[in-house]
C-alpha positions as CSV (number, residue, x, y, z in Angstrom):
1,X,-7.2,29.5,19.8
2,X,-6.3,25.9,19.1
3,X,-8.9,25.8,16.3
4,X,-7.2,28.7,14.8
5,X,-3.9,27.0,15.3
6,X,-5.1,23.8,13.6
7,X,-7.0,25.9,10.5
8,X,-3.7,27.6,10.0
9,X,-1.7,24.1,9.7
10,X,-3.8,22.2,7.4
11,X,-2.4,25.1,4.8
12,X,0.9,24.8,6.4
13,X,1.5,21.1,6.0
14,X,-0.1,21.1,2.2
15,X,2.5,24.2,1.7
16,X,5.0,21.8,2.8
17,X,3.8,18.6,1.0
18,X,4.0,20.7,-2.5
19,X,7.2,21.8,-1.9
20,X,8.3,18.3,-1.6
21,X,6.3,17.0,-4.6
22,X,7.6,19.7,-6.5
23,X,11.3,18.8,-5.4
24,X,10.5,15.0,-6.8
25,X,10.6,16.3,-10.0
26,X,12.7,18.9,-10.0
27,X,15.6,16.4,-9.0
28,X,15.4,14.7,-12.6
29,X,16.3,18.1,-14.6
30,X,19.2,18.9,-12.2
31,X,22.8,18.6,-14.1
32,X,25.0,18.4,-11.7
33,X,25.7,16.4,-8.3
34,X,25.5,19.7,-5.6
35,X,22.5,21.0,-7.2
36,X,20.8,17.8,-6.5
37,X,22.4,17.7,-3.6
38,X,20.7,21.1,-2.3
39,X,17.3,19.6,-3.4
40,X,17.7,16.5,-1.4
41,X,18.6,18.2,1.7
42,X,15.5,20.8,0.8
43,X,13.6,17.7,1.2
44,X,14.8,16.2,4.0
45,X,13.9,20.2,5.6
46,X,10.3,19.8,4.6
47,X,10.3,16.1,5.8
48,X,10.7,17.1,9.1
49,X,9.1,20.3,9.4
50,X,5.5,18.5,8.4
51,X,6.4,16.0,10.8
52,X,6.5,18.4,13.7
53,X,4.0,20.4,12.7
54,X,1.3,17.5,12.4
55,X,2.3,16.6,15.5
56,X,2.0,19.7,17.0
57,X,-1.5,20.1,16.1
58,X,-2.4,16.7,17.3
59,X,-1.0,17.1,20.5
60,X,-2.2,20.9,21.4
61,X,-5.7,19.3,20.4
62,X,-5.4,16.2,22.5
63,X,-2.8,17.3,25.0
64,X,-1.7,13.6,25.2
65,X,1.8,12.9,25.8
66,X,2.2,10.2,24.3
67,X,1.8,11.5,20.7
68,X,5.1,13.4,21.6
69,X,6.7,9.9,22.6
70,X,5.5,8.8,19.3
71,X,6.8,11.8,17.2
72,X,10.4,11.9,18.9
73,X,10.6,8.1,18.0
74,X,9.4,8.3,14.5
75,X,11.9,11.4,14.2
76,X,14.9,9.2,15.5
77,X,14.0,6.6,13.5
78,X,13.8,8.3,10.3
79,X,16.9,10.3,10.6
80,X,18.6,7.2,11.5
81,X,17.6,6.1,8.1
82,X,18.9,8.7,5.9
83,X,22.1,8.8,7.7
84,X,22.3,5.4,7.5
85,X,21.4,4.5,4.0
86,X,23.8,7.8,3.3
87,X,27.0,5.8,5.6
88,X,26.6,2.0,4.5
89,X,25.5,3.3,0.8
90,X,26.9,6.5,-0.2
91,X,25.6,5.7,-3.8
92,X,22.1,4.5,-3.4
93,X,19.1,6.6,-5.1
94,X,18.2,9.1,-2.3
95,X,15.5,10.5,-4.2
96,X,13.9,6.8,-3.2
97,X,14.9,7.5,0.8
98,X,13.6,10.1,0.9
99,X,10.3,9.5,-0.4
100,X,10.1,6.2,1.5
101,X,10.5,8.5,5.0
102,X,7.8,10.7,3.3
103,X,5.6,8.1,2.9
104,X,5.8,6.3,6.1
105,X,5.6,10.1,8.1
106,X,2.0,10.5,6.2
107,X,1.1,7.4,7.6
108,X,2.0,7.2,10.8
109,X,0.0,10.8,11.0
110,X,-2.7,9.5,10.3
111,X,-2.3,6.0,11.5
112,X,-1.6,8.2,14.9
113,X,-5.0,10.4,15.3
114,X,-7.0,7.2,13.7
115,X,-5.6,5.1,16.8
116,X,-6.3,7.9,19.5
117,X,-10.1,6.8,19.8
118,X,-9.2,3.0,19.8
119,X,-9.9,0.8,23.1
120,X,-6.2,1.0,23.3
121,X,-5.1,4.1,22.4
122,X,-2.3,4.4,20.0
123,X,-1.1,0.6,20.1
124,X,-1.6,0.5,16.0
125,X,0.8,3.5,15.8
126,X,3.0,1.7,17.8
127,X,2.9,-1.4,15.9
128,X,3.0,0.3,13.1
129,X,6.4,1.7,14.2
130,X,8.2,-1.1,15.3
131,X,7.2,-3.1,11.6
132,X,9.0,0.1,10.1
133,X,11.8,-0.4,12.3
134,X,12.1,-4.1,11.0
135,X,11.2,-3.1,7.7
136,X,14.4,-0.9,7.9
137,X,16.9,-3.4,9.2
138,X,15.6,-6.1,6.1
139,X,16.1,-3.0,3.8
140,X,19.4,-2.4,4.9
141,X,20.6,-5.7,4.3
142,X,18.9,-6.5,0.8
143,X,20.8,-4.1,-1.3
144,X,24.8,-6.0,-0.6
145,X,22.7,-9.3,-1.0
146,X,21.8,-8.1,-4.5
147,X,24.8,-6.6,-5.7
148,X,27.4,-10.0,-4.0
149,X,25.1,-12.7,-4.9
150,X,25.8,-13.2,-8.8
151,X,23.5,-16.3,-9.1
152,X,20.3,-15.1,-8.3
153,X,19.4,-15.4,-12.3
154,X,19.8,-19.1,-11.7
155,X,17.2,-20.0,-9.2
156,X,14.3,-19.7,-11.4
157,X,12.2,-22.6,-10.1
158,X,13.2,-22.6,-6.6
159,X,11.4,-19.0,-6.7
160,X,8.1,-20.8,-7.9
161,X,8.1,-23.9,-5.8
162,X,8.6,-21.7,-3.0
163,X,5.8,-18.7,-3.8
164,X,3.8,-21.5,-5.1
165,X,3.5,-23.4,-2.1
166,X,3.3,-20.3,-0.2
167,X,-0.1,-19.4,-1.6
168,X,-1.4,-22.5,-1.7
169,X,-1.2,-23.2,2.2
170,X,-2.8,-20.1,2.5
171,X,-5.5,-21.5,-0.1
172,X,-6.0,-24.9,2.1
173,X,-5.2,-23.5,5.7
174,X,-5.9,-20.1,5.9
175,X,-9.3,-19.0,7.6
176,X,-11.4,-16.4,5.6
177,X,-11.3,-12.6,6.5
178,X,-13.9,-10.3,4.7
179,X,-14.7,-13.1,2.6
180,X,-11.2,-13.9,1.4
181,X,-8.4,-16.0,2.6
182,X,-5.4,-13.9,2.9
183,X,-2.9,-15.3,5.7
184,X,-2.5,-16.7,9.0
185,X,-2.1,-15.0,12.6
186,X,1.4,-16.0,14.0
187,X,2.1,-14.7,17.4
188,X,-0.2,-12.0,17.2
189,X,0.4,-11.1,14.2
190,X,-0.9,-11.2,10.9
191,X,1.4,-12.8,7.9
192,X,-0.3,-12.0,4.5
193,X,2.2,-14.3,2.6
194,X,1.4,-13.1,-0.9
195,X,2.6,-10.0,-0.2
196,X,6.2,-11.6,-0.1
197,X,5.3,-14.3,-2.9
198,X,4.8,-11.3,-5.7
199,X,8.5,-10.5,-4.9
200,X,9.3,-13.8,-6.0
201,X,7.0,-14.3,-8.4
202,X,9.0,-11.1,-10.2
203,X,12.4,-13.1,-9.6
204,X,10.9,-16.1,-11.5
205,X,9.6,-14.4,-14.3
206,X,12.9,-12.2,-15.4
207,X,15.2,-15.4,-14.4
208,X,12.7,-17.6,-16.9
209,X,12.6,-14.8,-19.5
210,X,16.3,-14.0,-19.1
211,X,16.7,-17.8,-19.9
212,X,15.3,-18.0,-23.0
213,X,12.6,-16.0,-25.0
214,X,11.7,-18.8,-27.7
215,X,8.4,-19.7,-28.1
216,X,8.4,-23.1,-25.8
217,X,10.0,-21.4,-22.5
218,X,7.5,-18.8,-22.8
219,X,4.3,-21.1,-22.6
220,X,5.7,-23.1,-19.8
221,X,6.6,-19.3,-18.1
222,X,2.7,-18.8,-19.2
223,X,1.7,-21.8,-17.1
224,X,3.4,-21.3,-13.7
225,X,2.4,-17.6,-13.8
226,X,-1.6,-18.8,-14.4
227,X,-1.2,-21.0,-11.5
228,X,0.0,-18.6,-9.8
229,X,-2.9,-16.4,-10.3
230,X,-5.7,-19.0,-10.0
231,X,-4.2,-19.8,-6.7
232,X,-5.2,-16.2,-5.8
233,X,-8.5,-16.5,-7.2
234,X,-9.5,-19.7,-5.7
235,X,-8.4,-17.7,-1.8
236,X,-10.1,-14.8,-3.2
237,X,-7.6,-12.5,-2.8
238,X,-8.6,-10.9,-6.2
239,X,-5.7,-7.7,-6.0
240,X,-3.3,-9.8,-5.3
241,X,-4.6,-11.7,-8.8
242,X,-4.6,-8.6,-11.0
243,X,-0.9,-7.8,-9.7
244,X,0.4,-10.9,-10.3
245,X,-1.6,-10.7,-13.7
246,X,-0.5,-7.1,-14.9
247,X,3.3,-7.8,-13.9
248,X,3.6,-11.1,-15.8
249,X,2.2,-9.4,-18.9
250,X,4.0,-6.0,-18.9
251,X,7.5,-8.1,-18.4
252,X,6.4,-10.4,-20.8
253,X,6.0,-7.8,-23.4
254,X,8.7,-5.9,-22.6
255,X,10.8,-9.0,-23.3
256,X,9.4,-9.9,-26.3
257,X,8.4,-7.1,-27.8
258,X,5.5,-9.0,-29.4
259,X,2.1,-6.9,-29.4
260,X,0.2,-10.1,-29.6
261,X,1.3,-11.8,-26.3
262,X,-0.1,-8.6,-24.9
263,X,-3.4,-8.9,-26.8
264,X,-3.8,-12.5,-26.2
265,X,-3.2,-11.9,-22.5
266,X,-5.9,-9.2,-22.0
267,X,-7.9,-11.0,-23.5
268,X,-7.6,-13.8,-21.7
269,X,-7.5,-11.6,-18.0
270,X,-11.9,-10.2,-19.5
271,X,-12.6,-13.6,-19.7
272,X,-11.4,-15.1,-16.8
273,X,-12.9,-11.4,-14.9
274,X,-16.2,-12.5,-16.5
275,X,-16.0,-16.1,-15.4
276,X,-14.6,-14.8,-11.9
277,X,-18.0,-12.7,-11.8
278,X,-20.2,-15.5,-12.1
279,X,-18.5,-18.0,-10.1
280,X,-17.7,-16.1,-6.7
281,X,-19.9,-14.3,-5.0
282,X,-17.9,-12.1,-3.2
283,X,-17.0,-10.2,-6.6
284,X,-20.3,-9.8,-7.3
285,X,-20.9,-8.1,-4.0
286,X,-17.6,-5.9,-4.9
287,X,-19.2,-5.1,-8.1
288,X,-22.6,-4.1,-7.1
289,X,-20.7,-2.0,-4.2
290,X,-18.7,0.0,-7.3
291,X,-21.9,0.5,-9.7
292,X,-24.0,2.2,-7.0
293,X,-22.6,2.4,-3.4
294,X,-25.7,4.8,-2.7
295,X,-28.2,2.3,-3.6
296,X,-26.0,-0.4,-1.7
297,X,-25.5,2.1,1.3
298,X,-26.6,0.0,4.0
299,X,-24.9,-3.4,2.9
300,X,-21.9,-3.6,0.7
301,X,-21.8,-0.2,-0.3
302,X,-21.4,1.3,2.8
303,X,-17.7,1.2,2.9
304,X,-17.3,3.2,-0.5
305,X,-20.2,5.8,0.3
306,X,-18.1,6.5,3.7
307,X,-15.2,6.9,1.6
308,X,-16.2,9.3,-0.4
309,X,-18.3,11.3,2.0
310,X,-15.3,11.7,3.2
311,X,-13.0,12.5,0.5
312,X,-16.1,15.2,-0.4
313,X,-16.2,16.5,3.2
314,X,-12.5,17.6,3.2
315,X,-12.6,19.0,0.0
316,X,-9.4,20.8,-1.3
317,X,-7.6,21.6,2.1
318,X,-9.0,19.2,4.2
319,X,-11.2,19.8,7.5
320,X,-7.7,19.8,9.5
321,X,-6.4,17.1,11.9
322,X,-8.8,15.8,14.8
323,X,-11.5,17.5,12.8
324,X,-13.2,15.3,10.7
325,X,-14.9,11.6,11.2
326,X,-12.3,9.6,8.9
327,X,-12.8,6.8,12.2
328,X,-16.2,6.5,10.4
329,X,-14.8,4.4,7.6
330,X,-14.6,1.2,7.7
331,X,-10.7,-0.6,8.0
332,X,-9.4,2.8,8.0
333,X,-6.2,2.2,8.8
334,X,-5.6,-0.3,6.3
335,X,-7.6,-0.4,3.2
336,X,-9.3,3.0,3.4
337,X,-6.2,5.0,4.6
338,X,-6.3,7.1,1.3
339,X,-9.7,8.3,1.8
340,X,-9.0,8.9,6.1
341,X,-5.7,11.4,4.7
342,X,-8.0,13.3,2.1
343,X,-11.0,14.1,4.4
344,X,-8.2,15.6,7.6
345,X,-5.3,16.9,5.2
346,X,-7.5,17.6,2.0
347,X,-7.3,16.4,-1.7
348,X,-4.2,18.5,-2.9
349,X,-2.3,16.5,-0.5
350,X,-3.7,13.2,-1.8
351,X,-2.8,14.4,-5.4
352,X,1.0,15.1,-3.7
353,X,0.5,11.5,-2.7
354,X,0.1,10.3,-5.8
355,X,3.0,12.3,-7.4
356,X,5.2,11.0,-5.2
357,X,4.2,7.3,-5.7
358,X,4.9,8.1,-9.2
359,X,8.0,9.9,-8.8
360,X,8.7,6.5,-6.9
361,X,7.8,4.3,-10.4
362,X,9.5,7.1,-13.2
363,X,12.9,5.8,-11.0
364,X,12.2,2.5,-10.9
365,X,11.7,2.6,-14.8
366,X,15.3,5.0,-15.2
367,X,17.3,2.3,-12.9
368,X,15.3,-0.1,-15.5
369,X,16.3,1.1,-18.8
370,X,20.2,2.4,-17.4
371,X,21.0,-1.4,-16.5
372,X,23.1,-3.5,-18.7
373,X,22.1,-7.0,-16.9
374,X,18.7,-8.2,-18.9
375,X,17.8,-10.1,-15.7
376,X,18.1,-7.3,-13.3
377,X,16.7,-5.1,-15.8
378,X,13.5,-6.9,-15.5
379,X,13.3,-7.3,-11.8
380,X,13.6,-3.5,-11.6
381,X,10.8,-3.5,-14.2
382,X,8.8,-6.3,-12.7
383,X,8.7,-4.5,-8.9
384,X,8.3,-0.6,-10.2
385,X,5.3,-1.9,-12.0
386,X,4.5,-4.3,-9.1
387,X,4.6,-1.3,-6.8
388,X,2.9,1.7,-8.7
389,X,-0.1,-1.1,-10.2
390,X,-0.7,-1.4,-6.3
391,X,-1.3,2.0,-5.5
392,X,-3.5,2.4,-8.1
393,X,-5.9,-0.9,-6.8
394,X,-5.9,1.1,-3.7
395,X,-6.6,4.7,-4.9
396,X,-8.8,3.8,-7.5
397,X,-10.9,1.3,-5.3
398,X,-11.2,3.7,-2.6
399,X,-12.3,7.1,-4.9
400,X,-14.3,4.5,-7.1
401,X,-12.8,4.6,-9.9
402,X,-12.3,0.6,-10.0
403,X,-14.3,-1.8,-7.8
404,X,-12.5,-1.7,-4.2
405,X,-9.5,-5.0,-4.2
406,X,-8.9,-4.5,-0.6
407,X,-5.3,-3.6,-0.9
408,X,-2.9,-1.7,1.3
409,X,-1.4,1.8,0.0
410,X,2.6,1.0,0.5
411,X,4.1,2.6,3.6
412,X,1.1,4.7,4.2
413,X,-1.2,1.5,5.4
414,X,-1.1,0.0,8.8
415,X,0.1,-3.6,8.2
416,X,3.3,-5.6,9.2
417,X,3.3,-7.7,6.1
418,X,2.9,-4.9,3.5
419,X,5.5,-2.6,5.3
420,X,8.5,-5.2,5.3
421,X,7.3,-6.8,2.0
422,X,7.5,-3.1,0.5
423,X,10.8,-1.9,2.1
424,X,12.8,-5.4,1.0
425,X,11.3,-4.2,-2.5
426,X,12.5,-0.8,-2.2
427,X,15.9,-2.4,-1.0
428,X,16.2,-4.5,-4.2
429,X,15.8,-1.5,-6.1
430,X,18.5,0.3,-3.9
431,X,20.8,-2.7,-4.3
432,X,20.0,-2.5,-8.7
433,X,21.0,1.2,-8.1
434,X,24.5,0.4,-6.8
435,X,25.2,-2.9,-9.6
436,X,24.3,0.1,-12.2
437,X,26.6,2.3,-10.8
438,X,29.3,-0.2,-10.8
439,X,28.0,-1.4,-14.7
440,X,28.9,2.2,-15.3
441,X,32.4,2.7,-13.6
442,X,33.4,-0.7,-15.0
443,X,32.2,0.8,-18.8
444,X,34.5,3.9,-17.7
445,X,37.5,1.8,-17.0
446,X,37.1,-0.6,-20.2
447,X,37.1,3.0,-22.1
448,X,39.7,4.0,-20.4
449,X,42.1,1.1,-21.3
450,X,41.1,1.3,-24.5
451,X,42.4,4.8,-24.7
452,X,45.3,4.0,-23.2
453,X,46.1,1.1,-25.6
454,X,45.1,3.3,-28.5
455,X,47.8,5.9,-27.5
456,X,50.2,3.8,-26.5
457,X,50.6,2.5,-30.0
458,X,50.3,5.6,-31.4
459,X,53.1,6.8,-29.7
460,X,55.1,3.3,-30.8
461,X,54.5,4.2,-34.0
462,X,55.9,7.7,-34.0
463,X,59.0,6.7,-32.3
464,X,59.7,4.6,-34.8
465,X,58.9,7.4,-37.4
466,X,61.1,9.3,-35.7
467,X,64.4,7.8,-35.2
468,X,67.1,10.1,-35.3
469,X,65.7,13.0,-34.6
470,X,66.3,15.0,-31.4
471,X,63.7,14.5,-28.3
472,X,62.8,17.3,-26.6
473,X,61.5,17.3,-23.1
474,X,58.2,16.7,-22.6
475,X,56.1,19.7,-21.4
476,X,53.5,18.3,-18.5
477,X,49.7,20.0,-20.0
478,X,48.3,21.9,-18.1
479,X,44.9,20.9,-16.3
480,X,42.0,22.2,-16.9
481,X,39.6,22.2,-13.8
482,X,36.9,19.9,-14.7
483,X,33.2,20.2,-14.5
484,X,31.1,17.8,-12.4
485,X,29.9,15.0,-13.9
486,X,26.1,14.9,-14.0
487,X,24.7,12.5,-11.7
488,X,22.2,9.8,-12.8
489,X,19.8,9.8,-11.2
């Protein structure tokens, strides 16, 4: 009876998951504010109807209580975040909630039934739970930091000194892990640092490009961004690189509009890939893993031939929770997390994954291009592209569609540094929201004076026009009742 029940809810949840994906999109042709106002709350439904039932089926298959523990706090929790968001910040983006909670239910799912077989069962879940709780409270904060402090333009080089020397303690200091220094262990816990540092690292580039976009700023912006990069290389941490590589170049043509920074710049990324190949022999192991993992199978192509054994064994609706072997994949929880949802939940709901992530970037890029503010408009550029370039390292090394980077899927992967580093992102993009919604009410009220002016001396004019003539009483007009204004989105 249970394997019945658990057949019948893999189509359920991926019923659900569509809906939602759907909804994402949907929301950007709606005209008016209560019609997306009905789709949000359509999503919020769906949210928490795939939570419960994924948490049904794990516990009627497990009868472990303390999955119910964990799905009543994750349930708190994320209502406590749309309410919240929806009290302190009536007019943030909650399109972007909404897919945050989405994101982090899918992977505390599976982070959930991958931690049941662990020595200690379900501690990563925990974990996992209390960084989103932390991740919420620095999320909450960031957005009236980014609309009160006015200055941030202004710190352009305190941002570099301080990712700089970030990344290169973790260069001298940090010990190796999987053949690449990535952070140190502080209390238990591991700090990746450049998962903060690419935060700043967007700061400094729109502050240096909102500065000045002549010639001689731009090869000195050139310069700090490089070191930046071969930093990275020399600890190894090669998707770190390619982010910090692929922002600085799409922000750098964006603000210069010049096709040959953009050439110059790729060319210069094959080169240094090819001299990266020869030099470290870690990439060349990564390589050799992506051309044939098959042949590789029992060294370093294991990890992508479990991978996609397992994205083949679930096929299009998955092989249902508890019913696969996704604890066969190495790092699981972490780097491999994509391939560990697609093998249990099936490759539809991957796709839904993706579309979501991208729903997550197409606002990103409409807060971008609505903003007045050059600077912000580039950090809002600089992060969405940050953001979506990483889910693509991590889907596309994991399906094998690029050689495997060894980066996290935001929100989905277990990990304390890439959960607060990705909600303080997803703050600063909340917090651009509410400065363009204020760019626009103050654009309203400078129209509006204008008007006023305008008609005020109109009617200056025709008094004087009309001197001597009788006045009659002014008849109030009537009012028409007025549409709703379309919401941006």
């Amino acid at each position: 009876m249970i394997n019945i029940i658990v057949q019948l809810s893999k189509y359920i949840i991926i019923a659900l998951m569509a809906a939602y994906t759907f909804s994402c999109f949907s929301i950007f042709t709606g005209k008016y504010e209560d019609e997306e106002n009905r789709v949000l709350v359509r999503q919020d439904v769906l949210l928490f109807l795939m939570q419960f039932t994924a948490f049904a089926v794990m516990y009627l298959t497990t009868e472990d209580m303390r999955i119910l523990f964990l799905y009543a706090a994750l349930m708190v929790v994320l209502l406590g975040v749309i309410l919240l968001y929806n009290l302190i910040y009536p007019n943030v983006s909650r399109l972007v909630i909404n897919n945050m909670c989405m994101l982090i239910t899918v992977g505390m799912i599976m982070i959930t039934r991958l931690s049941a077989d662990n020595p200690s069962p379900y501690g990563s879940a925990v974990r996992q739970l209390i960084f989103v709780v932390l991740g919420v409270a620095f999320g909450l904060v960031v957005p009236v930091l980014i609309r009160r402090l006015t200055f941030l333009d202004k710190w352009t080089w305190i941002y570099s000194g301080a990712g700089g020397a970030a990344l290169l303690a973790v260069a001298l200091f940090a010990p190796k892990s999987g053949g690449a220094q990535l952070g140190f262990k502080i209390l238990g816990f591991n700090i990746q640092p450049s998962e903060f540092v690419k935060i700043l690292f967007v700061f400094f580039v729109a502050a240096s490009l909102n500065k000045s976009r002549e010639f001689k700023n731009i090869v000195v912006t050139t310069a700090v961004a490089a070191a930046h990069v071969l930093v990275l290389v020399l600890s190894t941490d090669l998707g770190a690189a390619l982010i910090f590589f692929v922002v600085y170049l799409v922000m750098l043509y964006v603000a210069t509009r010049q096709p040959l920074y953009a050439v110059a710049g790729l060319g210069a990324g094959v080169l240094a890939a090819v001299a990266g190949y020869h030099l470290f022999s870690h990439i060349q192991v990564r390589v050799e893993a992506w051309q044939d993992p098959i042949a590789t199978y029992t060294g370093s192509g294991y990890q992508v031939a479990q991978s996609l054994f397992a994205i083949g064994t679930g096929g299009w609706f998955g092989t249902g929770l508890f019913q696969g072997q996704p604890d066969t994949i190495p790092v699981a929880e972490t780097d491999f997390i994509f391939s560990a949802i697609t093998e249990e939940m099936g490759v539809i709901f991957g796709l839904c994954i993706i579309l979501i992530c991208v729903s997550c970037y197409v606002m990103f890029l409409n807060i971008a291009m609505e903003l007045h503010n050059r600077f912000y408009k580039y950090v809002a550029l600089g992060l969405g592209t940050c953001y979506i370039f990483q889910v693509f390292l991590q889907i596309g090394g994991v399906t094998k569609f690029i050689p495997s980077t060894g980066m996290t899927l935001p929100f989905v992967s277990y990990g304390g540094s890439s959960m607060l580093s990705t909600m303080i992102m997803f703050g600063i993009i909340q917090g651009l929201y509410i400065v363009r919604e204020d760019e626009e009410e103050q654009i309203e009220k400078e129209k509006e004076k204008e008007r006023e002016s305008r008609h005020g001396v109109g009617r200056t004019t025709a008094g004087k026009a009309s001197k001597g003539v009788p006045k009659f009483e002014e008849v109030p007009r009537q009012r028409t009742r007025k549409k709703q204004r379309p919401r941006s989105k």
